[in-house]
N, C-alpha and C positions, 0 to 999 in steps of 0.2 A: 461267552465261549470263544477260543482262541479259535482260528483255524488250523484246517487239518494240514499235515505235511501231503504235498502230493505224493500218491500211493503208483508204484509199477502197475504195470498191466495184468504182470503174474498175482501182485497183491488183491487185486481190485477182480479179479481170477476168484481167488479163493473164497472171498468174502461175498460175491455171486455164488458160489455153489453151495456154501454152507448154508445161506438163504433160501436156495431153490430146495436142497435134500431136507431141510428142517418140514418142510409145507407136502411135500413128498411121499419122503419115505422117513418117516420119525422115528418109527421101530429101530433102524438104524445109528439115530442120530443122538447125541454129539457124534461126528467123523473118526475113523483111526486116520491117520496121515496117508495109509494106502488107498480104502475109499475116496479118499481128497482128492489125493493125488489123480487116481483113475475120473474124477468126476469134471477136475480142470482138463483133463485129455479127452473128454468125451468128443465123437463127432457128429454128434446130432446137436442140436439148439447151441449151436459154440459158434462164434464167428471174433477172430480167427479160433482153426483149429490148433490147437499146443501141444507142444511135446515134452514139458517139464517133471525132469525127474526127482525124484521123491525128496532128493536134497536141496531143489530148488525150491520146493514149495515147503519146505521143511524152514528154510531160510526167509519166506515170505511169511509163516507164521510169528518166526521171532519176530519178524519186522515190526506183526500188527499189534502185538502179544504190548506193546509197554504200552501204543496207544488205545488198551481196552478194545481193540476192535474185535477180538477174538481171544476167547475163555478156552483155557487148557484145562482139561478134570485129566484123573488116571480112572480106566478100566480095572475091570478084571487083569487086565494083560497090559493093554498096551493105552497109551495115552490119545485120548480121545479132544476133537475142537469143538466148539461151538461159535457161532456170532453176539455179537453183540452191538448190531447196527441201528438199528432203531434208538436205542438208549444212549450210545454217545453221540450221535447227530440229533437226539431229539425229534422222533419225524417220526409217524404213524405207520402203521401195517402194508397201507397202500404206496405210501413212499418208498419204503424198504423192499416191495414188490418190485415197484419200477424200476427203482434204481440197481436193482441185480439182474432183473432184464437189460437192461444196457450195460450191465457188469458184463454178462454173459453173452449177449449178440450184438453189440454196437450200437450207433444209432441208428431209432426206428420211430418209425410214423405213431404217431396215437390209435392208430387202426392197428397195425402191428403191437405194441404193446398193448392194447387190450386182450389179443390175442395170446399173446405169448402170455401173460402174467393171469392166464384163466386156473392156474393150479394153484398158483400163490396169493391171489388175492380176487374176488371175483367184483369188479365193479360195475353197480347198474347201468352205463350205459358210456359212450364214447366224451360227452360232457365231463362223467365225473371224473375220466383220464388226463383231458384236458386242464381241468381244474387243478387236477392234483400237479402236474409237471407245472401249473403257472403259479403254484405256490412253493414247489423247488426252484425253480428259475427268481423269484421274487422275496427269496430267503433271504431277512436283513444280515447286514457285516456282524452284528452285533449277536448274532448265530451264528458266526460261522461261513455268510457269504453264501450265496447258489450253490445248490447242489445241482442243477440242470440248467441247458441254455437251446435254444431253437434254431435248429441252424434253416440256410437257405432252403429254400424250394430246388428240389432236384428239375433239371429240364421235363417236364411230358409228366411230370408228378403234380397228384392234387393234394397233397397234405405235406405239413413241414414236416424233416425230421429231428428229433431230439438227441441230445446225447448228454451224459453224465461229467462231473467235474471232479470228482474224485481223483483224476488223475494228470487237472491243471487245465489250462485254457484248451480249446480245442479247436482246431484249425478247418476251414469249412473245404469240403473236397474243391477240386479245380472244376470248373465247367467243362464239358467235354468239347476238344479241340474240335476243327473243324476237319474235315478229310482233305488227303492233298489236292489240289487242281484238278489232275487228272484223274481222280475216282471220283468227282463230284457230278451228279447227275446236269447234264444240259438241255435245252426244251425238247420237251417231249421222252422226260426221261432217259434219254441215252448220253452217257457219260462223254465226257469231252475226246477222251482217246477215240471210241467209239465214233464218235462224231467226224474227227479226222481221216479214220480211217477211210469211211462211209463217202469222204471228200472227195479222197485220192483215188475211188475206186470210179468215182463220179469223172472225174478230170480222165481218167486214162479212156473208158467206154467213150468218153467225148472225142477225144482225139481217135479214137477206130474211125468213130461216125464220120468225121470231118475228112477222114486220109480215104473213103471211100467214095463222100462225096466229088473230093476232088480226082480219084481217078477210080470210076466202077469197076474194072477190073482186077484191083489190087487183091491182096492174097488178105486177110485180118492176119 
């Protein structure tokens, strides 16, 4: 199997939500392009949230539409989508779960995606999410190459987070800079400005003291 062309964000959008509404809400499903459309714009479980209009994702479907990634039928009315992710990647229920979890909210911890993909796939237990991401991460060339890669350990975090490759290498966030100088806590917790201040207010009470020693009847 050759691999995939890297997919836009909006693409990789759409083929998240036609995943998520199939496991859902089926009644519904295959999509009209407005449901689509409304489902990529949702701002619940979206991270980021989108604002693409219906000719955008209208544009994303042609995209997916030669690489089989997504089946056009007509309605009654109006033309309806469907996915077809599992079958051109070759990859199981659990896989196609995941991976539109991170279609649809970025990368996330194995604790978070068990979480999240509890409507689309329910897995016994934090092991079998594990397994399953170490078997997208560990996808031969000869399929196609990784579908998933494990990025750094976030600072103050106990679990790696994952992210999706559909949409090409992914660049691991920056560690969070340090704060300037002077909002950095100093011993005893009080910040260096703080500190200074605290100096200067030391140095001027000193010189009272001092200008009264040397004459008690001076004025403070």
């Amino acid at each position: 199997m050759n691999a995939l062309p890297q997919l836009s964000r909006l693409e990789t959008r759409v083929l998240g939500v036609l995943v998520e509404k199939e496991r859902t809400v089926p009644d519904t499903y295959p999509l009209s392009l407005n449901a689509l459309t409304l489902g990529c714009n949702q701002k619940n479980n979206r991270d980021p949230v989108m604002q693409a209009t219906e000719r955008e994702v209208q544009a994303a479907i042609d995209a997916l539409r030669p690489l089989s990634m997504v089946i056009e039928s007509s309605g009654s009315r109006v033309m309806r989508y469907a996915h077809n992710v599992g079958r051109v990647l070759h990859v199981d229920d659990a896989a196609v779960a995941l991976l539109a979890a991170l279609m649809l909210r970025g990368p996330q911890t194995p604790g978070e995606l068990r979480t999240g993909t509890d409507r689309l796939h329910r897995f016994a237990g934090p092991d079998k999410v594990e397994a399953a991401l170490a078997a997208l991460a560990a996808r031969p060339e000869s399929a196609g190459g990784p579908l998933a890669v494990q990025l750094p350990r976030m600072p103050g975090s106990r679990e790696h987070r994952w992210a999706h490759l559909l949409s090409g290498p992914v660049e691991a966030p920056a560690v969070e800079t340090a704060r300037p100088a002077a909002a950095q806590p100093a011993a005893g917790g009080v910040s260096e400005a703080e500190f200074a201040a605290l100096k200067a207010e030391v140095a001027e009470l000193r010189a009272i003291v001092e200008r009264l020693v040397r004459n008690p009847g001076a004025e403070r």
